[in-house]
MARVODO-534532 format. One record per residue (C-alpha): residue in three letters; x, y, z; residue number from 1. Coordinates in steps of 0.25 Angstrom, whole numbers, plus 5000, padded with zeros to 4 digits. Layout:
! residues N
+-----+------+------+------+-----+
:  aa :    X :    Y :    Z :   i :
+-----+------+------+------+-----+
: ALA :    X :    Y :    Z : NUM :
...
+-----+------+------+------+-----+
***
This chain:
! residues 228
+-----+------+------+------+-----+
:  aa :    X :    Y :    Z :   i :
+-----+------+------+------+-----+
: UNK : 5000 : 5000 : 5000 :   1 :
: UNK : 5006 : 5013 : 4996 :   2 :
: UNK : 5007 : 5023 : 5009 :   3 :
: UNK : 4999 : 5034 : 5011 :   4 :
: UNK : 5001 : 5048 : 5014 :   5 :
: UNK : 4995 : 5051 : 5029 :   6 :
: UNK : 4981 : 5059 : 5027 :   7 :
: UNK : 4981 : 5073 : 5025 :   8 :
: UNK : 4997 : 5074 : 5019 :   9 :
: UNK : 4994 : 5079 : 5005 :  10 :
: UNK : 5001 : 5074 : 4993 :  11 :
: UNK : 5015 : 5079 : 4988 :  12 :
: UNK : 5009 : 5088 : 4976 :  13 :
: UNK : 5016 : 5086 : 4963 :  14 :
: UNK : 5024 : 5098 : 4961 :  15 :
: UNK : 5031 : 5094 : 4974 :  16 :
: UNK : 5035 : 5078 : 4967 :  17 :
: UNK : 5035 : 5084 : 4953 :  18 :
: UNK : 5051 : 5088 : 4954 :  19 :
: UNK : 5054 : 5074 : 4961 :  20 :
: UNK : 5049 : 5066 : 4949 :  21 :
: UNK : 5055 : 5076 : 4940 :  22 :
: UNK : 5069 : 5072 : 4947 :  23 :
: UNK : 5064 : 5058 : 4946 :  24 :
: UNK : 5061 : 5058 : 4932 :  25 :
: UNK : 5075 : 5064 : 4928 :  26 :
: UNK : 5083 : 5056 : 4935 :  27 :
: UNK : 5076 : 5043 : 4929 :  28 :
: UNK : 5077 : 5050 : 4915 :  29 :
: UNK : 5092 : 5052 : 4918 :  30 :
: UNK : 5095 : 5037 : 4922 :  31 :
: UNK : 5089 : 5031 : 4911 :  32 :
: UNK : 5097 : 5041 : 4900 :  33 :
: UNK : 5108 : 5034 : 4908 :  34 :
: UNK : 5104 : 5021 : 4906 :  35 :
: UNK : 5104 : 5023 : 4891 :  36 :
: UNK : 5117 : 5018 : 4884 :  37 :
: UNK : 5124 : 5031 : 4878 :  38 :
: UNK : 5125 : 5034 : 4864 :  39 :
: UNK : 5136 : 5034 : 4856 :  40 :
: UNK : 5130 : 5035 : 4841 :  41 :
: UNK : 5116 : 5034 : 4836 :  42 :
: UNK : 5110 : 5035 : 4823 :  43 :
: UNK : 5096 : 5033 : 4818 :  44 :
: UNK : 5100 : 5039 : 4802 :  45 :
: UNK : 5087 : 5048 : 4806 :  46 :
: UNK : 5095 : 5059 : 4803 :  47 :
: UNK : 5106 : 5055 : 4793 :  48 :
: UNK : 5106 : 5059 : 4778 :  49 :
: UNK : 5103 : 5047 : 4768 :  50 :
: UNK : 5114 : 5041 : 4763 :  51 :
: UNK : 5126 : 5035 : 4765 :  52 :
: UNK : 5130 : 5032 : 4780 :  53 :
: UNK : 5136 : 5044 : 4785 :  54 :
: UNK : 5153 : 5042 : 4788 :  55 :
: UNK : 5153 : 5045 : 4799 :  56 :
: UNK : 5147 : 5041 : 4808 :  57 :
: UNK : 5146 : 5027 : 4800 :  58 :
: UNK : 5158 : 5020 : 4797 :  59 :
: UNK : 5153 : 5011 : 4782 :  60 :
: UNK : 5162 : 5000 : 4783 :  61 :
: UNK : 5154 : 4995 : 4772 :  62 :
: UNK : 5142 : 4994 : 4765 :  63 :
: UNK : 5130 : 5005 : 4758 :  64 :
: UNK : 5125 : 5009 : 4770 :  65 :
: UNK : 5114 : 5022 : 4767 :  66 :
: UNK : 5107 : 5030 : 4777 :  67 :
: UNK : 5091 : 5029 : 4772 :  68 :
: UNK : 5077 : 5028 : 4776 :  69 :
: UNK : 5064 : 5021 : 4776 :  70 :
: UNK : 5053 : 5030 : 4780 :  71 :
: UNK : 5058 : 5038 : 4792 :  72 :
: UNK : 5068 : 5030 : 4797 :  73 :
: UNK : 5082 : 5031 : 4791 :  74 :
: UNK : 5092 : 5021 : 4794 :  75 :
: UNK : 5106 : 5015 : 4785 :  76 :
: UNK : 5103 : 5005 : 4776 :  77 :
: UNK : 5112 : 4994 : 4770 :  78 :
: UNK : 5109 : 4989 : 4754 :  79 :
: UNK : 5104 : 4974 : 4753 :  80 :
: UNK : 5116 : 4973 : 4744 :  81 :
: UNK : 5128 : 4969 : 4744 :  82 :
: UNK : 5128 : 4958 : 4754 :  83 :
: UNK : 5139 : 4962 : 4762 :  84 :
: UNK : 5141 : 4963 : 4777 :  85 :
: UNK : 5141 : 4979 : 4778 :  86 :
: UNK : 5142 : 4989 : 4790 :  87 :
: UNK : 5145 : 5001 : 4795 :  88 :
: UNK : 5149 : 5008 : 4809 :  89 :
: UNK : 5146 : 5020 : 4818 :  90 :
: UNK : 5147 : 5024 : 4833 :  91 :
: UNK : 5159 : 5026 : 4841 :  92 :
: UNK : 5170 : 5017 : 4841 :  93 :
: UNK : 5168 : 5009 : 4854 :  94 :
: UNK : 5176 : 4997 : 4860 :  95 :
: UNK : 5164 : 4994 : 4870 :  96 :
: UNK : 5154 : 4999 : 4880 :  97 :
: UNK : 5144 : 5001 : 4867 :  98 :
: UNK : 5132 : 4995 : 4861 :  99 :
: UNK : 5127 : 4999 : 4846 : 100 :
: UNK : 5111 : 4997 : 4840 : 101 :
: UNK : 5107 : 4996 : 4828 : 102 :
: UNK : 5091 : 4995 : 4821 : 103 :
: UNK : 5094 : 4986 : 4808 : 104 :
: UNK : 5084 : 4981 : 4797 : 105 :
: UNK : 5085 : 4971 : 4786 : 106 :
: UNK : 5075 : 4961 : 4779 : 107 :
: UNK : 5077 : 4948 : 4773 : 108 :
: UNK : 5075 : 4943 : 4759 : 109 :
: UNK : 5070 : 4927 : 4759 : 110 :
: UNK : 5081 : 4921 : 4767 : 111 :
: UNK : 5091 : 4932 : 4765 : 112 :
: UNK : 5094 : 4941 : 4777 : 113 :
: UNK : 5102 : 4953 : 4781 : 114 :
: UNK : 5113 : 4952 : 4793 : 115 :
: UNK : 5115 : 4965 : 4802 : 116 :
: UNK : 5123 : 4969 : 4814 : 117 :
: UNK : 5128 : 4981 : 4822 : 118 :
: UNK : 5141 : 4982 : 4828 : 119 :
: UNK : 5153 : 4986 : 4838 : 120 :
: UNK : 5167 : 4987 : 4839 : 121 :
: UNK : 5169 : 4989 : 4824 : 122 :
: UNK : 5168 : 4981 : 4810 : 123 :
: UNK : 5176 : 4968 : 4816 : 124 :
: UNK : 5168 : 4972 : 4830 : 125 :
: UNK : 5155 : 4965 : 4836 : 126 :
: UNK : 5142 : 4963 : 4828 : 127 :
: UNK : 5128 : 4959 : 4831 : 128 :
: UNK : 5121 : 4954 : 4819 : 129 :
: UNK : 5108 : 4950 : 4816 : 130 :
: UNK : 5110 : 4937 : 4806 : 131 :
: UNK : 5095 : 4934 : 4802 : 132 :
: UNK : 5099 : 4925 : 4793 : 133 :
: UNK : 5102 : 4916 : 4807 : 134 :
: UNK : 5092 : 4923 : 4813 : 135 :
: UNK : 5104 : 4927 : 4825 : 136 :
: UNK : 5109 : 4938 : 4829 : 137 :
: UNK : 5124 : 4936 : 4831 : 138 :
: UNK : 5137 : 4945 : 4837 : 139 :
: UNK : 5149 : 4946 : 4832 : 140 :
: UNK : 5163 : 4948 : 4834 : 141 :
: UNK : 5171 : 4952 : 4822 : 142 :
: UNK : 5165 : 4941 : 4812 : 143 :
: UNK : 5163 : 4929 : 4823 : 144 :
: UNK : 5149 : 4927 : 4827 : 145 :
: UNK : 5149 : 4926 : 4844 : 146 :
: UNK : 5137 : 4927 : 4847 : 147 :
: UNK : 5122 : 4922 : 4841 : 148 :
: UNK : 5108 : 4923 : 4844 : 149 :
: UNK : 5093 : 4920 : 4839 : 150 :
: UNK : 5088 : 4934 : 4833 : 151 :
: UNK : 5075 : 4934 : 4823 : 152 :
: UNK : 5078 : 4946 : 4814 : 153 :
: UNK : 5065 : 4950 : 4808 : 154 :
: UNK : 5065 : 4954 : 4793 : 155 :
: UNK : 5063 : 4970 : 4790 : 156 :
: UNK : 5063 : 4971 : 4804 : 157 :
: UNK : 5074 : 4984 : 4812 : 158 :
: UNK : 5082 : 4976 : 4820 : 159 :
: UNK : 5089 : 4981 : 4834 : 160 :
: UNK : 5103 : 4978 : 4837 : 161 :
: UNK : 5111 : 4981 : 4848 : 162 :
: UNK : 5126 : 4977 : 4851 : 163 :
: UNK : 5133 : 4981 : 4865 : 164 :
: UNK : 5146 : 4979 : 4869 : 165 :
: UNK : 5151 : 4982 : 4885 : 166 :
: UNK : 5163 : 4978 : 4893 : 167 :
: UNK : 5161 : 4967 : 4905 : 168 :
: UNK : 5166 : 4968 : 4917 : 169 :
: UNK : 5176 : 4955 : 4915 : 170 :
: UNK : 5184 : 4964 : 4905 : 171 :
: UNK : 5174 : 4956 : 4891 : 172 :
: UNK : 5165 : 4963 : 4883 : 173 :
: UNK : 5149 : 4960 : 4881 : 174 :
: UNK : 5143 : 4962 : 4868 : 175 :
: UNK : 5128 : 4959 : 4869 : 176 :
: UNK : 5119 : 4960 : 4856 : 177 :
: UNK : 5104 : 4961 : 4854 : 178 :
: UNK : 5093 : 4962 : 4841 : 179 :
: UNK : 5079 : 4963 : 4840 : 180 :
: UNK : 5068 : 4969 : 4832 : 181 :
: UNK : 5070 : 4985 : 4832 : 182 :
: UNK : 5055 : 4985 : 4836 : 183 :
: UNK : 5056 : 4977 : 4849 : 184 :
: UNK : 5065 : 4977 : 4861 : 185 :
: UNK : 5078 : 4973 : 4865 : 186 :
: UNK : 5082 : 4960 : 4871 : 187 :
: UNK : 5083 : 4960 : 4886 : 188 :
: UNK : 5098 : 4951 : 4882 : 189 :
: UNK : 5107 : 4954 : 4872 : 190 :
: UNK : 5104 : 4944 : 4860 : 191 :
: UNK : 5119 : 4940 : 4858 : 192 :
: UNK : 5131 : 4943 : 4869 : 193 :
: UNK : 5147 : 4941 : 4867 : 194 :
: UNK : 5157 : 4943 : 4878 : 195 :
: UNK : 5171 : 4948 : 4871 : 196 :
: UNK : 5182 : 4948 : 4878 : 197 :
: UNK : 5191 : 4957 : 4868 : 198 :
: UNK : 5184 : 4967 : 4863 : 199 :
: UNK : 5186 : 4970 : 4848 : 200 :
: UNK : 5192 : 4982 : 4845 : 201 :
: UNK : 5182 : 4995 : 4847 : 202 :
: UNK : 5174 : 5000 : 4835 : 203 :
: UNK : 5164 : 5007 : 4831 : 204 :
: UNK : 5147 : 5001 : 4830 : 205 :
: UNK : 5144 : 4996 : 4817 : 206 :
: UNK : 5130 : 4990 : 4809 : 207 :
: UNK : 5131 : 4979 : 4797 : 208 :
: UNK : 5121 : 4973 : 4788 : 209 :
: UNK : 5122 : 4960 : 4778 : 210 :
: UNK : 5111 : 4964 : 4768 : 211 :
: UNK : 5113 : 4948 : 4763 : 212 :
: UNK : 5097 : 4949 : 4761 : 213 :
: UNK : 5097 : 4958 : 4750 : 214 :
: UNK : 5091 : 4969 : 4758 : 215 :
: UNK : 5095 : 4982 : 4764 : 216 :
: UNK : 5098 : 4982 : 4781 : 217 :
: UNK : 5095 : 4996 : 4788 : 218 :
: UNK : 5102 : 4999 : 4800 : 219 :
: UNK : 5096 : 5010 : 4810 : 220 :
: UNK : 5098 : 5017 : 4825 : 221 :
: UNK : 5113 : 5013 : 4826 : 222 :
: UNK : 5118 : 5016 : 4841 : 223 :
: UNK : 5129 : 5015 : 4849 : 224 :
: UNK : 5127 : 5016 : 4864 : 225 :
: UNK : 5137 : 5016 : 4875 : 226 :
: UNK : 5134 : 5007 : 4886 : 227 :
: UNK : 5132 : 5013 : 4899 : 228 :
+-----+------+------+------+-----+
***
């Protein structure tokens, strides 16, 4: 039973508690700005001419990435063809203690599907990669595959990806990476994790794409965060 005040006291009127909430409600707004990891580079393209992709702050390492749009959303594209392995790079060059994000969209033709990732440390770095064609997502290291798991890509379909990479307190290095549908919510787990014990050399974030079905991959929203 919630206690009662004793008969004839009078309520506490609401300009008198009106600057105690006021100090609440900034000190709750202040904690959870804290809480958020800090940016290091965001792009959404909503702003960047159409074209090719600006040097800097991209790095090309290869590929005919363009800036476009559909409707009101503007993202960077990759041609269907050739069907190469292409990428590119952006953010600070970071040895750890980051994550980066990425929204990327493909479709399939019959059995034919595009392959896509998002990266850090580099080109010869660390890479989570959607593989629809095994219907994983896997992480490597360099070109070696160390870790897998079961992921359903759905076809025309954005696709979040989110790679993070911190030190532990043993003196290794935890790389944890997740994917889901751009329309849903994250995993409470990381999908795929990998504990390094020599970091590779610190790089900038990067995004690829495989168009090996014939069709255009859009990437979107690239972030790289600092971890708190």
């Amino acid at each position: 039973m919630w206690p009662r005040l004793p008969a004839g006291v009078p309520l506490p009127s609401f300009d008198l508690v009106k600057p105690i909430w006021l100090v609440l409600g900034t000190v709750l707004v202040v904690a959870l700005r804290a809480a958020e990891p800090t940016p290091l580079f965001a792009e959404d393209f909503s702003k960047v001419p159409a074209g090719e992709l600006p040097d800097p702050p991209f790095k090309l390492l290869d590929g005919q990435f363009a800036v476009t749009a559909e409707g009101d959303n503007q993202f960077v594209e990759l041609p269907g063809a050739p069907l190469e392995s292409y990428g590119f790079l952006f953010g600070p060059s970071q040895p750890s203690g980051v994550a980066v994000s990425a929204r990327i969209w493909g479709t399939k033709t019959g059995r034919k599907f595009p392959t896509f990732a998002v990266g850090l440390n580099g080109a010869s770095g660390y890479r989570l990669q959607v593989t629809p064609a095994k219907n994983a997502v896997e992480l490597f290291k360099g070109e070696t595959a160390v870790a897998t798991a079961n992921f359903k890509w759905i076809s025309g379909e954005w696709t979040q990806l989110r790679l993070a990479l911190r030190p532990a307190p043993d003196g290794t290095f935890i790389l944890e990476g997740a994917a889901w549908p751009a329309t849903g919510t994250a995993p409470d787990q990381p999908l795929v994790t990998f504990t390094e014990a020599k970091l590779q050399p610190a790089g900038k974030a990067g995004a690829w794409g495989l168009p090996f079905s014939g069709t255009p991959i859009r990437f979107d929203d690239l972030k790289v965060t600092k971890l708190n």
